[in-house]
DOTIMI-498176 format. One line per field, with one value per atom (N, C-alpha, C, O): chain; residue in three letters; atom name; x, y, z. Coordinates in nm, 3 decimals. Example, Ala and Ser with C-alpha at 12.3 -4.5 7.8 and 13.67 -1.06 7.14 Angstrom:
// residues 2
unit = [A  A  A  A  A  A  A  A] .
code = [ALA  ALA  ALA  ALA  SER  SER  SER  SER] .
site = [N  CA  C  O  N  CA  C  O] .
X = [1.319  1.230  1.320  1.424  1.285  1.367  1.290  1.341] .
Y = [-0.569  -0.450  -0.330  -0.332  -0.225  -0.106  0.003  0.114] .
Z = [0.780  0.780  0.780  0.846  0.708  0.714  0.787  0.804] .
***
This chain:
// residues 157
unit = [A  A  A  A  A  A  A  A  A  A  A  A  A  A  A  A  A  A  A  A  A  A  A  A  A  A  A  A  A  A  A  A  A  A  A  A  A  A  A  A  A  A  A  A  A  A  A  A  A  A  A  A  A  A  A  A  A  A  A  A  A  A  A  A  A  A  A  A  A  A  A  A  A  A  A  A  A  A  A  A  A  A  A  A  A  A  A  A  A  A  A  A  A  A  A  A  A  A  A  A  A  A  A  A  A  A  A  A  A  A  A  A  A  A  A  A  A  A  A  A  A  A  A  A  A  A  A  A  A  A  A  A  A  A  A  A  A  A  A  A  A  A  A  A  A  A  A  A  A  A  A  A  A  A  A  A  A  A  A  A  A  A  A  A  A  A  A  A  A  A  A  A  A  A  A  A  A  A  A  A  A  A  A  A  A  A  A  A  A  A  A  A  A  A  A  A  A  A  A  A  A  A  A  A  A  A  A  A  A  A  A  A  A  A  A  A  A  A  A  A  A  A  A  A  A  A  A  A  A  A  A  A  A  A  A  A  A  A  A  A  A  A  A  A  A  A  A  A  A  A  A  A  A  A  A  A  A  A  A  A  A  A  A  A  A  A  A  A  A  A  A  A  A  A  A  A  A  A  A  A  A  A  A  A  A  A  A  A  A  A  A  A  A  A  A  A  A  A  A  A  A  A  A  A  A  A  A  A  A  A  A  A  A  A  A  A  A  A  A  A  A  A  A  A  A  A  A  A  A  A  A  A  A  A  A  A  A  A  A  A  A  A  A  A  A  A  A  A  A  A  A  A  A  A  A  A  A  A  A  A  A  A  A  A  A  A  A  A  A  A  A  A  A  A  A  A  A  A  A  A  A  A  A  A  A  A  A  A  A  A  A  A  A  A  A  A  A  A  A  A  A  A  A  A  A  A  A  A  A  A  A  A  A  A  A  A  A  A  A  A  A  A  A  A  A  A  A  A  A  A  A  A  A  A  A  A  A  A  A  A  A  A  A  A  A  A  A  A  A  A  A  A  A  A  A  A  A  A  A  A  A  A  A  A  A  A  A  A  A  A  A  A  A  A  A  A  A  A  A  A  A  A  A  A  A  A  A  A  A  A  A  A  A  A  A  A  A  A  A  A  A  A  A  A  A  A  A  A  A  A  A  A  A  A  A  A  A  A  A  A  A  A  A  A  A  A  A  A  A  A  A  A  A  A  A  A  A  A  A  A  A  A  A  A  A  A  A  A  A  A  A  A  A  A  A  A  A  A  A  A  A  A  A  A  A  A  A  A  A  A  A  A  A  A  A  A  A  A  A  A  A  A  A  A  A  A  A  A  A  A  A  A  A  A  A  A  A  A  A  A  A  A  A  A  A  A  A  A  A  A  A  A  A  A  A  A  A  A  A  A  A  A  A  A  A  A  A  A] .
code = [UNK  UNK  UNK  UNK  UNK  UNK  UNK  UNK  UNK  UNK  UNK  UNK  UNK  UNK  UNK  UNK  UNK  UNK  UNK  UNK  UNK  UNK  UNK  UNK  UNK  UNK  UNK  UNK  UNK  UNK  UNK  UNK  UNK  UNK  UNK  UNK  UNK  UNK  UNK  UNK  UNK  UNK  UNK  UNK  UNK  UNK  UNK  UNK  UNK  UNK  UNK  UNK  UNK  UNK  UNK  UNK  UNK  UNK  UNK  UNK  UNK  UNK  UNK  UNK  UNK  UNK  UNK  UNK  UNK  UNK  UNK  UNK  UNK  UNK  UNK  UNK  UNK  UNK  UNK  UNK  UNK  UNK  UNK  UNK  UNK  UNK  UNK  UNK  UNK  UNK  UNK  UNK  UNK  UNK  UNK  UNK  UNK  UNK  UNK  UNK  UNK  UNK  UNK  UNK  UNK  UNK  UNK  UNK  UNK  UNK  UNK  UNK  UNK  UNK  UNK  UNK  UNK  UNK  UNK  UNK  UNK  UNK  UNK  UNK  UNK  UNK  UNK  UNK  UNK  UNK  UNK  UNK  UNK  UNK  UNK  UNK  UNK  UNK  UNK  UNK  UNK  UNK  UNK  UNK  UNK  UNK  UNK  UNK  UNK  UNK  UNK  UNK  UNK  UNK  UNK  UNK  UNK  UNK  UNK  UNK  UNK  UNK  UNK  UNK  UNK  UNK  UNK  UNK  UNK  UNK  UNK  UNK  UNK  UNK  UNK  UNK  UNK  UNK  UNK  UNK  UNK  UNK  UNK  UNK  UNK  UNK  UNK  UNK  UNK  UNK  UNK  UNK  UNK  UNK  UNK  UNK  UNK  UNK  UNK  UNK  UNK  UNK  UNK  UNK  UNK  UNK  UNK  UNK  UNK  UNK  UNK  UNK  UNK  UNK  UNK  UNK  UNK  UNK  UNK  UNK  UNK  UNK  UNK  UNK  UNK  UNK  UNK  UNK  UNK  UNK  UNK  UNK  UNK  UNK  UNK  UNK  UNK  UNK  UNK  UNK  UNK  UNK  UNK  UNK  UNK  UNK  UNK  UNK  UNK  UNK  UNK  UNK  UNK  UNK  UNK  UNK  UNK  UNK  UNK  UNK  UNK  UNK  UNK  UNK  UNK  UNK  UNK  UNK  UNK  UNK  UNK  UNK  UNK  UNK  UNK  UNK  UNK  UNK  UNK  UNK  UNK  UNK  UNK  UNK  UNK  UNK  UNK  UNK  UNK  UNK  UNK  UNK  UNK  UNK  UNK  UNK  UNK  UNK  UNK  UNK  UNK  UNK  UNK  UNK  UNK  UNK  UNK  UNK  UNK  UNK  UNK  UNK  UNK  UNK  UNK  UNK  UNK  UNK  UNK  UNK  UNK  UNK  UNK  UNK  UNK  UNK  UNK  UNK  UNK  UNK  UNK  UNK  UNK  UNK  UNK  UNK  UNK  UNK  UNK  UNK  UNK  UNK  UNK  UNK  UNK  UNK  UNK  UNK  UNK  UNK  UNK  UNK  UNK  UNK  UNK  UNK  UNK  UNK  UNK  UNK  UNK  UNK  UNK  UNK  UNK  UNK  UNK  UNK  UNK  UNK  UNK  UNK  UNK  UNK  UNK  UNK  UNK  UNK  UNK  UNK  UNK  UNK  UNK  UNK  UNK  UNK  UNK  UNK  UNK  UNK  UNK  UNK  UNK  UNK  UNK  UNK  UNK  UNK  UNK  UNK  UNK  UNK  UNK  UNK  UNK  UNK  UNK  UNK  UNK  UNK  UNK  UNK  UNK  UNK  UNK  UNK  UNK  UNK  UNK  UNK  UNK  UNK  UNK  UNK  UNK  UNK  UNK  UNK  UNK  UNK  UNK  UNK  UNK  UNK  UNK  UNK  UNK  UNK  UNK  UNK  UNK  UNK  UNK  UNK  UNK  UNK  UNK  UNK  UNK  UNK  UNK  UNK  UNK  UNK  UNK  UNK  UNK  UNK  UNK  UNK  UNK  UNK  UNK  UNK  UNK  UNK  UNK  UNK  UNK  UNK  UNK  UNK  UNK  UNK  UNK  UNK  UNK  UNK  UNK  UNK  UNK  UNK  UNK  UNK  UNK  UNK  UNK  UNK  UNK  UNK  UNK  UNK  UNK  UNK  UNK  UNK  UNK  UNK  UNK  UNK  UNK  UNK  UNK  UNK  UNK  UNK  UNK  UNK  UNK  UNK  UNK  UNK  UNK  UNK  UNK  UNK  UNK  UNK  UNK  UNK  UNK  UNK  UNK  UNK  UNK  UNK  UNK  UNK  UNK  UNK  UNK  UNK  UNK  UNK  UNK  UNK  UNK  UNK  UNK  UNK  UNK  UNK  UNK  UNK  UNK  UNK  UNK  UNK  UNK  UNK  UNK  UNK  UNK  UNK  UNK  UNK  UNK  UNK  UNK  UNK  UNK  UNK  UNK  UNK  UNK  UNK  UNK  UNK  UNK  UNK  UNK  UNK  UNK  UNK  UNK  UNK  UNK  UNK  UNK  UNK  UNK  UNK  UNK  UNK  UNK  UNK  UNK  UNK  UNK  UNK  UNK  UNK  UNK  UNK  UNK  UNK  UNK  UNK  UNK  UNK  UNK  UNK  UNK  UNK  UNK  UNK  UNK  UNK  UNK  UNK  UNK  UNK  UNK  UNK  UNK  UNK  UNK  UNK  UNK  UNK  UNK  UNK  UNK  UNK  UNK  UNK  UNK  UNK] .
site = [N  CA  C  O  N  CA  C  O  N  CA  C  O  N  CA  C  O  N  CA  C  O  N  CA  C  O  N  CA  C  O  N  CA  C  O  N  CA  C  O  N  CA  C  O  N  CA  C  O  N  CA  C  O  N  CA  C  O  N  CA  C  O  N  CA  C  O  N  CA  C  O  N  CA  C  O  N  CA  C  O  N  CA  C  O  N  CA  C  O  N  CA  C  O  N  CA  C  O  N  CA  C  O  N  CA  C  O  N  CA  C  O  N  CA  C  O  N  CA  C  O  N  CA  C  O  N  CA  C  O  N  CA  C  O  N  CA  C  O  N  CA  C  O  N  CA  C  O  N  CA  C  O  N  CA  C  O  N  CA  C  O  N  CA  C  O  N  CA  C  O  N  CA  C  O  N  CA  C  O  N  CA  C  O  N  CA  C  O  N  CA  C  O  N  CA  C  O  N  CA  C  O  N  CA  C  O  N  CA  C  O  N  CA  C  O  N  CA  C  O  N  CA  C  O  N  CA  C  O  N  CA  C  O  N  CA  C  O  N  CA  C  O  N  CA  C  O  N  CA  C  O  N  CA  C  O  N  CA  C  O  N  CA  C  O  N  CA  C  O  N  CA  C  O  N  CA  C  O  N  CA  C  O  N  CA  C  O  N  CA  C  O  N  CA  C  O  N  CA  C  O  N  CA  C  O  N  CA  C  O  N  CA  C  O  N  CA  C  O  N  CA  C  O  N  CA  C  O  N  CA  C  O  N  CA  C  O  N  CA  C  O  N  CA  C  O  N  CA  C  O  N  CA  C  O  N  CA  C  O  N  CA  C  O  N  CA  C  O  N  CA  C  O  N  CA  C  O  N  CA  C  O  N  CA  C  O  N  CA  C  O  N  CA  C  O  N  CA  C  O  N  CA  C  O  N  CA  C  O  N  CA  C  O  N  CA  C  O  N  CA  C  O  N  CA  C  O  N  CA  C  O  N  CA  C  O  N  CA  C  O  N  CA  C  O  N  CA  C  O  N  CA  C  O  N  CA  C  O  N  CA  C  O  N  CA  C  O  N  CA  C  O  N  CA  C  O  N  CA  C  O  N  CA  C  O  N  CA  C  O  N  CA  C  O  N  CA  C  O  N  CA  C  O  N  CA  C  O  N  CA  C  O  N  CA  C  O  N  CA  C  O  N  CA  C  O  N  CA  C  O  N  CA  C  O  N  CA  C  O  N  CA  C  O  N  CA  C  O  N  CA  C  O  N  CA  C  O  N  CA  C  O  N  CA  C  O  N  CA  C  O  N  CA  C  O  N  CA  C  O  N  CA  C  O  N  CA  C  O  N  CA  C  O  N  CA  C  O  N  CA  C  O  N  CA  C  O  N  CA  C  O  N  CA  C  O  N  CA  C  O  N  CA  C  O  N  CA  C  O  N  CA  C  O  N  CA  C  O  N  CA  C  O  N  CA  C  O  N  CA  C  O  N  CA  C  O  N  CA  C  O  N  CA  C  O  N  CA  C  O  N  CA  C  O  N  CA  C  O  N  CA  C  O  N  CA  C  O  N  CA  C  O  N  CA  C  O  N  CA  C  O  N  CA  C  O] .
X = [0.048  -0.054  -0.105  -0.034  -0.244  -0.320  -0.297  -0.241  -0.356  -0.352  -0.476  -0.456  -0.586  -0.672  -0.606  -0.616  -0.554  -0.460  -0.379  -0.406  -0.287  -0.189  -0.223  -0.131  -0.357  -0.390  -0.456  -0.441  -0.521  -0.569  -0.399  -0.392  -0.282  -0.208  -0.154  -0.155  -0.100  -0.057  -0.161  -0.137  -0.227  -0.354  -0.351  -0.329  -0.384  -0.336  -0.289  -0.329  -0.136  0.002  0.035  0.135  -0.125  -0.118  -0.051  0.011  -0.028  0.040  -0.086  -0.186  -0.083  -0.159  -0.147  -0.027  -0.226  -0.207  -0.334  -0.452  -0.281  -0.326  -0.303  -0.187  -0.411  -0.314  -0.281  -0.365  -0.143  -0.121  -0.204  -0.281  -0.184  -0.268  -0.189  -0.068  -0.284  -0.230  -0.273  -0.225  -0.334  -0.365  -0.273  -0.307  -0.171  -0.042  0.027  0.063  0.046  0.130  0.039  -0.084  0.117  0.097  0.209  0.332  0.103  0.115  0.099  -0.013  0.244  0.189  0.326  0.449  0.212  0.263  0.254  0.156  0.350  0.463  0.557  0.513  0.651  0.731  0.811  0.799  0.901  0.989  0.955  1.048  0.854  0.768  0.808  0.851  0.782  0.810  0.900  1.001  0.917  0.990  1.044  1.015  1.158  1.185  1.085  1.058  0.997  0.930  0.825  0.793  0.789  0.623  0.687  0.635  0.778  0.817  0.800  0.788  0.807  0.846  0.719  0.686  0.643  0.463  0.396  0.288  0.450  0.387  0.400  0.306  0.520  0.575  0.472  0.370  0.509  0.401  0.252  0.204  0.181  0.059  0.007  -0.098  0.087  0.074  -0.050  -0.145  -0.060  -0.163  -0.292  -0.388  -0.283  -0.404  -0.463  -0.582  -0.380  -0.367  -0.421  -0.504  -0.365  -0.436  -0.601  -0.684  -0.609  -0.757  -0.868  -0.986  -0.791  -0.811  -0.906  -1.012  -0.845  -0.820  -0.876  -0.834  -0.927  -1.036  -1.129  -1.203  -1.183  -1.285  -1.431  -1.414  -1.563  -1.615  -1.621  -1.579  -1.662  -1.601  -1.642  -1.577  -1.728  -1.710  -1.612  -1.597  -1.505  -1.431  -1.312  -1.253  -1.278  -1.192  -1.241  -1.143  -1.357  -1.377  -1.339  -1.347  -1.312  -1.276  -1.091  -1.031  -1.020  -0.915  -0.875  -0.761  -1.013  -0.960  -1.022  -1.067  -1.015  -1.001  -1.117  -1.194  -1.162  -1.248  -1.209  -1.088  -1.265  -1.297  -1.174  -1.063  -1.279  -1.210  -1.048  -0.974  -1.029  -0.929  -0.823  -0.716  -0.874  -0.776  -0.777  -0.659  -0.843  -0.831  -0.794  -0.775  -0.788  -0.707  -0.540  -0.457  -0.527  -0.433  -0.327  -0.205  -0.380  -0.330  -0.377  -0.329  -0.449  -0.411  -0.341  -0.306  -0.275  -0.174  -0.042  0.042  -0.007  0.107  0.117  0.188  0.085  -0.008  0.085  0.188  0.005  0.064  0.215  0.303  0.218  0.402  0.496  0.598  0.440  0.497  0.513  0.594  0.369  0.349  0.484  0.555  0.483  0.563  0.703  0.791  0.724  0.902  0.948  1.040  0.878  0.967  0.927  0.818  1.035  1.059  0.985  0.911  0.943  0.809  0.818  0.722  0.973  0.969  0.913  0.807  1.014  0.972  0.790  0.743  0.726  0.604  0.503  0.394  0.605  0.495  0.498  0.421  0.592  0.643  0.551  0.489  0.547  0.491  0.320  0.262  0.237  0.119  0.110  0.016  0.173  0.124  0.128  0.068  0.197  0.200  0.083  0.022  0.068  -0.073  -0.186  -0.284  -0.170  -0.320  -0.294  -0.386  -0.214  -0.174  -0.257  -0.350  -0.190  -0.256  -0.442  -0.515  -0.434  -0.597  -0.638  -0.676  -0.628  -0.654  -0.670  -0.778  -0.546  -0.515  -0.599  -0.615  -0.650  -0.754  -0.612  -0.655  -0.453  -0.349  -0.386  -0.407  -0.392  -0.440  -0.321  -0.309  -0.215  -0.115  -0.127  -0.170  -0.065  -0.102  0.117  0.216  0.093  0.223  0.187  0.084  0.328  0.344  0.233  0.134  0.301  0.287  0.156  0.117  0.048  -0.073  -0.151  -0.270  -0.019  -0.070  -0.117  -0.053  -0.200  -0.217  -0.130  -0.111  -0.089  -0.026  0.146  0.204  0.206  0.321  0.350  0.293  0.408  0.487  0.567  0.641  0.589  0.714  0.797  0.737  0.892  0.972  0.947  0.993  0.886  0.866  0.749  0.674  0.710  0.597  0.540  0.601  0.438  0.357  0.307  0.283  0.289  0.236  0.355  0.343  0.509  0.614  0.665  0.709  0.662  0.679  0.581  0.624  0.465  0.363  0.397  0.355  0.491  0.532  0.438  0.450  0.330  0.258  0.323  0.269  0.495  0.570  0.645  0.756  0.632  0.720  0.866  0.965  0.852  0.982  1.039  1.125  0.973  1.085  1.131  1.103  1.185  1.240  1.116  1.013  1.145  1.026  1.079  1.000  1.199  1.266  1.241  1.323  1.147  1.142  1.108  1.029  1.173  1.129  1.151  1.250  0.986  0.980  0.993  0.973  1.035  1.006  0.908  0.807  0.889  0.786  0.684  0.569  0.735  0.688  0.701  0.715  0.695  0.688  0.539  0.475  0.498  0.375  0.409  0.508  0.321  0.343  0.225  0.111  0.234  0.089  0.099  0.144  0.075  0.079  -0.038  -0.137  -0.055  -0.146  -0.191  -0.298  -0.088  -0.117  -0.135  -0.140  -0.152  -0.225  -0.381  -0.488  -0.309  -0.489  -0.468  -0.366  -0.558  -0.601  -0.641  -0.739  -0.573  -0.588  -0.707  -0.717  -0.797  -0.893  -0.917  -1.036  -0.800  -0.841  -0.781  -0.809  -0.680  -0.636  -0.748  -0.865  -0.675  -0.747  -0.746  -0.845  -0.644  -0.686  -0.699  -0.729] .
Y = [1.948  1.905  1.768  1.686  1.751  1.633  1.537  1.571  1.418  1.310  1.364  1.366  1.401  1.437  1.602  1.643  1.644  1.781  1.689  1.699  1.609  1.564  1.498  1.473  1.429  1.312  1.425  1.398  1.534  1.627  1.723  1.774  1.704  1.783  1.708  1.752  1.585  1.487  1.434  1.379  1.453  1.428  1.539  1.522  1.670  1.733  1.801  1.884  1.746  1.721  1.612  1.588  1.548  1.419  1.340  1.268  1.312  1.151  1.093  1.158  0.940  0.857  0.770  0.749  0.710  0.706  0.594  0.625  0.454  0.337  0.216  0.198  0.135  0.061  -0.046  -0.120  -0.095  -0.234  -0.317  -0.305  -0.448  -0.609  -0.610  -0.595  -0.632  -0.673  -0.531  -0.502  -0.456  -0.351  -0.269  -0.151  -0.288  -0.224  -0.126  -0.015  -0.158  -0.064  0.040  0.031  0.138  0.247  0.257  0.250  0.276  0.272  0.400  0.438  0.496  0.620  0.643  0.642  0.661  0.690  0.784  0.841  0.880  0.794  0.807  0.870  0.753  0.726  0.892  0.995  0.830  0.961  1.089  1.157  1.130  1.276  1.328  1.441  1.182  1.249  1.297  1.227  1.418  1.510  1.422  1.303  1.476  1.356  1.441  1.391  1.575  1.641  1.500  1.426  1.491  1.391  1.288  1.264  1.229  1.119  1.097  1.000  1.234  1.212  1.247  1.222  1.327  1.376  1.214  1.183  1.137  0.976  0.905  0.836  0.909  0.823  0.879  0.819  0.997  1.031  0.989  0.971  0.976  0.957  0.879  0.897  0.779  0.602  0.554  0.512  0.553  0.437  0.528  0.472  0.702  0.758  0.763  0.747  0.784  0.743  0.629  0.618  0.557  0.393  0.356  0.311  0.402  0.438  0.506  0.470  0.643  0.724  0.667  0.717  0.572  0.526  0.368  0.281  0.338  0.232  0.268  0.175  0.378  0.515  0.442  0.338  0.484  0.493  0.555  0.666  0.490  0.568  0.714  0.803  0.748  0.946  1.012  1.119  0.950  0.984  0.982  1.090  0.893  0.861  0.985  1.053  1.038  1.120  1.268  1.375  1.258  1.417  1.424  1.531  1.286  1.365  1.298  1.282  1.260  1.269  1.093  1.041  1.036  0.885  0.818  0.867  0.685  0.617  0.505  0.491  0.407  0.233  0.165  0.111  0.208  0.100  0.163  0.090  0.292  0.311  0.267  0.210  0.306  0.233  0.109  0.081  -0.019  -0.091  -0.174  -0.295  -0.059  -0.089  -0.086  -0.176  0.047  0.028  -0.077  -0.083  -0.137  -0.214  -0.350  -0.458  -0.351  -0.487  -0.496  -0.608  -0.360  -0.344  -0.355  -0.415  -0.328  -0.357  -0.493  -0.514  -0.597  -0.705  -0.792  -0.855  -0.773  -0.837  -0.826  -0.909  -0.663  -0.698  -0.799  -0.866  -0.781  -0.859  -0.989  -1.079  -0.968  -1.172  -1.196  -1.296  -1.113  -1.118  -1.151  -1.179  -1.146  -1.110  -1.007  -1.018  -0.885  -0.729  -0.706  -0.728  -0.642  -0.536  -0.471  -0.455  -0.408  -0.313  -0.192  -0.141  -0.175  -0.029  -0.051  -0.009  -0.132  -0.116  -0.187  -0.182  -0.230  -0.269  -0.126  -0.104  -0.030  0.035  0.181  0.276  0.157  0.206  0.164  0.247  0.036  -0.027  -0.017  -0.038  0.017  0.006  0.142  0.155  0.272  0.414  0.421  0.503  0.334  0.335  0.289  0.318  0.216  0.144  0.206  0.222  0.243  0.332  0.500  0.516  0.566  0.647  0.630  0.699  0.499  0.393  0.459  0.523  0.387  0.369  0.542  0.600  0.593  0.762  0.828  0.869  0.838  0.857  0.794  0.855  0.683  0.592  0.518  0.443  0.528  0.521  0.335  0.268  0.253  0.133  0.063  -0.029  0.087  0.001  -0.083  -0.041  -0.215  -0.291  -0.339  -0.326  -0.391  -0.435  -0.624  -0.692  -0.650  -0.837  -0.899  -0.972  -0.834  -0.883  -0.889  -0.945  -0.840  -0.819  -0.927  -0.958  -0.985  -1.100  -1.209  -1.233  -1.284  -1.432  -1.543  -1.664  -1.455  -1.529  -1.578  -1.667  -1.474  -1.477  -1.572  -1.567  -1.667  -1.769  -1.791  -1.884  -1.731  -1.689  -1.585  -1.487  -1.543  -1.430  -1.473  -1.396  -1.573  -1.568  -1.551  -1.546  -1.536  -1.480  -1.604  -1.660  -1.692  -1.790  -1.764  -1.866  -1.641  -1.624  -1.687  -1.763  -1.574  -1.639  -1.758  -1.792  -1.841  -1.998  -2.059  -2.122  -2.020  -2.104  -2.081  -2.155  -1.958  -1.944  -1.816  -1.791  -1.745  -1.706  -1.561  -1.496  -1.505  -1.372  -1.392  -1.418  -1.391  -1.451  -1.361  -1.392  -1.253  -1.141  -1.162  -1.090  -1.274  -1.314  -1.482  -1.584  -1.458  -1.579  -1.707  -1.666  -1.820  -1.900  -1.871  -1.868  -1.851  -1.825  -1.676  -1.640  -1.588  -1.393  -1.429  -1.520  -1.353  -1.262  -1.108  -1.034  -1.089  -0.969  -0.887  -0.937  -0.740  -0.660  -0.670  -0.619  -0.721  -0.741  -0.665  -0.706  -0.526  -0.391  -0.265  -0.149  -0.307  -0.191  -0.197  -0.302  -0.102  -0.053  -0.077  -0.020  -0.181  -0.185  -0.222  -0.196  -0.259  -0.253  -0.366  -0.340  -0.507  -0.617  -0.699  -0.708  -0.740  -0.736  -0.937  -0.992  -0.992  -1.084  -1.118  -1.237  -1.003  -0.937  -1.038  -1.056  -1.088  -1.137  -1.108  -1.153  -1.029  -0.958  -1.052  -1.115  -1.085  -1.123  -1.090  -0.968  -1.154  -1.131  -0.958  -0.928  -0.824  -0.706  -0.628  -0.509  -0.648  -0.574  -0.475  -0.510  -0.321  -0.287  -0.307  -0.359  -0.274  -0.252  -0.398  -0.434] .
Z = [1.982  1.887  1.931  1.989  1.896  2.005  1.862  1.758  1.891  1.765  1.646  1.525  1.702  1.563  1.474  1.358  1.572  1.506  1.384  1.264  1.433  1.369  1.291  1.213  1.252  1.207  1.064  0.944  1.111  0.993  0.896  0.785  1.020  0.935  0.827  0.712  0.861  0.744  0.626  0.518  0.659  0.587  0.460  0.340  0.545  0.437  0.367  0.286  0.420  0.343  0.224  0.157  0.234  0.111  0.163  0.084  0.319  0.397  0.414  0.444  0.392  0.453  0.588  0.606  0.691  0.784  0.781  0.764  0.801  0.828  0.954  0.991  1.017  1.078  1.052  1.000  1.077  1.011  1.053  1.149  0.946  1.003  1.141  1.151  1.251  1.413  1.460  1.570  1.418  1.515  1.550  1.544  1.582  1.724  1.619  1.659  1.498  1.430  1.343  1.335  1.279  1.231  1.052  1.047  0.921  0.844  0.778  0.745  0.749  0.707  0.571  0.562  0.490  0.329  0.292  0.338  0.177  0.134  0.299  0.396  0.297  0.402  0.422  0.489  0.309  0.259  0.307  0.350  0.310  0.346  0.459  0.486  0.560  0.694  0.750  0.741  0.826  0.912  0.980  0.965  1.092  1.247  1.304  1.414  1.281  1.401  1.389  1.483  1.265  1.233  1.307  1.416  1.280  1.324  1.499  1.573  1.514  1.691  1.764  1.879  1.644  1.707  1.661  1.710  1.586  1.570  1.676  1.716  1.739  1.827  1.929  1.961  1.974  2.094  2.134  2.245  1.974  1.993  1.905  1.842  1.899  1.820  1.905  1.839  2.030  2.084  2.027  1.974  2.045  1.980  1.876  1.845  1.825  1.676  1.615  1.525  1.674  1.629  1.649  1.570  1.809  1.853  1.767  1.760  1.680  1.609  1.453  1.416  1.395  1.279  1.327  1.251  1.393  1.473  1.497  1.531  1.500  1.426  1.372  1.309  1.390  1.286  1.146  1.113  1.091  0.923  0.966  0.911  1.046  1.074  1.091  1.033  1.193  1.258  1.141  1.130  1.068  0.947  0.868  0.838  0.823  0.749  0.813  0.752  0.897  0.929  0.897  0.905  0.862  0.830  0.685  0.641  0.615  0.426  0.426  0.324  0.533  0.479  0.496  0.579  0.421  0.457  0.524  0.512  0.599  0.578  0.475  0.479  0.384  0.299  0.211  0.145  0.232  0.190  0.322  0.304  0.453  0.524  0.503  0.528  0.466  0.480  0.356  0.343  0.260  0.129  0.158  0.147  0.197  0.219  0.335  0.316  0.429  0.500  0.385  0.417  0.282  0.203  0.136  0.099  0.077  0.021  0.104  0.037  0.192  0.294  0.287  0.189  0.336  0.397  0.292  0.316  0.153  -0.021  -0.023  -0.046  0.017  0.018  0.111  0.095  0.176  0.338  0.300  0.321  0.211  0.192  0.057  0.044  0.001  -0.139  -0.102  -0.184  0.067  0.056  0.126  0.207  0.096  0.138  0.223  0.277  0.254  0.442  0.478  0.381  0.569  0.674  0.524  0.466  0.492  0.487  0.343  0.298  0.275  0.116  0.092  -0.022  0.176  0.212  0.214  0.162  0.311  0.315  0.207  0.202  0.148  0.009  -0.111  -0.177  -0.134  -0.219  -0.220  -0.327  -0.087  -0.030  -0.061  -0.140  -0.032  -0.100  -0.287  -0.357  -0.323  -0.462  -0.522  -0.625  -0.439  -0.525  -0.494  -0.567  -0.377  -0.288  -0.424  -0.505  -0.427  -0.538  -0.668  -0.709  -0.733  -0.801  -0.828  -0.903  -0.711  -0.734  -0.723  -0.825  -0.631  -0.633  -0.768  -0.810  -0.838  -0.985  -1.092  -1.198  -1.072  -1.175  -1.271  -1.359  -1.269  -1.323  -1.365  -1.264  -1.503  -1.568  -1.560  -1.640  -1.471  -1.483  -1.300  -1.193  -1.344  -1.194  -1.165  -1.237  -1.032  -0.995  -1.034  -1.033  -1.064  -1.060  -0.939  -0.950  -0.819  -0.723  -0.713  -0.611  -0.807  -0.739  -0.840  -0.840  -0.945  -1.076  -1.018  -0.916  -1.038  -1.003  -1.068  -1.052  -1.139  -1.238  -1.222  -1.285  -1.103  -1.038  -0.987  -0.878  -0.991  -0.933  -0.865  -0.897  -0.761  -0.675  -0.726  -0.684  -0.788  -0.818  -0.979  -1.063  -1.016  -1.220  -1.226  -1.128  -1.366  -1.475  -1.486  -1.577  -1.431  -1.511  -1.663  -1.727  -1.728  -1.837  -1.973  -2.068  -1.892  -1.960  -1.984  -2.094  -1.866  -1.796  -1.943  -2.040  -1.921  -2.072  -2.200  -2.288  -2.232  -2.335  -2.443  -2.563  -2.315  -2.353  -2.407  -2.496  -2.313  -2.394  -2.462  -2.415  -2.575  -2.661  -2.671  -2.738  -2.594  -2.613  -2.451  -2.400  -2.383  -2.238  -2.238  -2.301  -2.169  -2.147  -2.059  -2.006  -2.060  -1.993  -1.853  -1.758  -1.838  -1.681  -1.627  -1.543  -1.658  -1.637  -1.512  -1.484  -1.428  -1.291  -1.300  -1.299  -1.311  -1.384  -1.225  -1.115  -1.260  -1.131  -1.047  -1.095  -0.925  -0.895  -0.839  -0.823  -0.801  -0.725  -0.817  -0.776  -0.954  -1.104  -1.112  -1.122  -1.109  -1.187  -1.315  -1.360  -1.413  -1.524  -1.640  -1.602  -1.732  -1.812  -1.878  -1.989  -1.863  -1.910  -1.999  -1.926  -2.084  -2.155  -2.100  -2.124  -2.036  -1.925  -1.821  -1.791  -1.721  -1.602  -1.577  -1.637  -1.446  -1.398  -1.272  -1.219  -1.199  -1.066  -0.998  -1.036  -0.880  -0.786  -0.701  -0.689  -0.640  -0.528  -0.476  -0.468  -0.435  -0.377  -0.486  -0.467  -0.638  -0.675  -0.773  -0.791  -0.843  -0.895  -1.011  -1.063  -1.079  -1.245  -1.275  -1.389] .
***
């Protein structure tokens, strides 16, 4: 199987397939999904692949994706990375939200709050939850529904 074969089968199998910030790597969600066969038809044809998905948005459209969803999703990776977490739970966290947005689903992650302060709640810190502590470090990679939620610069809800 050549890279646009492979690039249409995961596709649609409902995997996503992005490239990381730096070009060189390969971002494919959810993780979990993949086979060792996918794993080993990735490895084979990573440099194509990548080439692939460097695409004009035409070329992206023949296996489900656009522009900007790839490039949503590598801002979603990107946020985690910056947040703290590992390649993997990064690229865990980046199908959830890309999900997220697919679904139209009104709940957002911490991490995507402006309001986050390193691992605490600025909202709580002001005294603004009155049912947390001024010290909360709330989950920071929960989809959740906060009624003190402020979106950061690329998030959605």
């Amino acid at each position: 199987m050549g890279a646009p074969a492979l690039l249409q089968d995961l596709r649609r199998r409902g995997l996503s397939v992005a490239v990381k910030p730096g070009g060189d790597r390969l971002l494919v969600s959810p993780p979990g999904v993949l086979t060792d066969a996918d794993r080993t038809q990735i490895r084979t044809h990573r440099a194509e692949l990548i080439g692939l998905l460097q695409q004009p948005p035409e070329v992206l459209a023949l296996v489900g994706m656009t522009t900007d969803d790839a490039g949503r999703l590598s801002d979603y990776f990107g946020l985690a990375l910056r947040h703290g977490f590992g390649t993997d739970d990064a690229e865990q966290i980046a199908a959830q939200l890309r999900l997220r947005d697919r679904t139209g689903l009104d709940m957002a992650m911490c991490i995507e709050c402006r309001r986050l302060e390193g691992r605490r709640c600025g909202a709580a810190r002001a005294g603004q939850m009155t049912s947390a502590s001024r010290q909360f470090e709330p989950i920071r990679a929960e989809l959740v529904r906060c009624t003190h939620f402020t979106a950061t610069t690329r998030s959605a809800p």
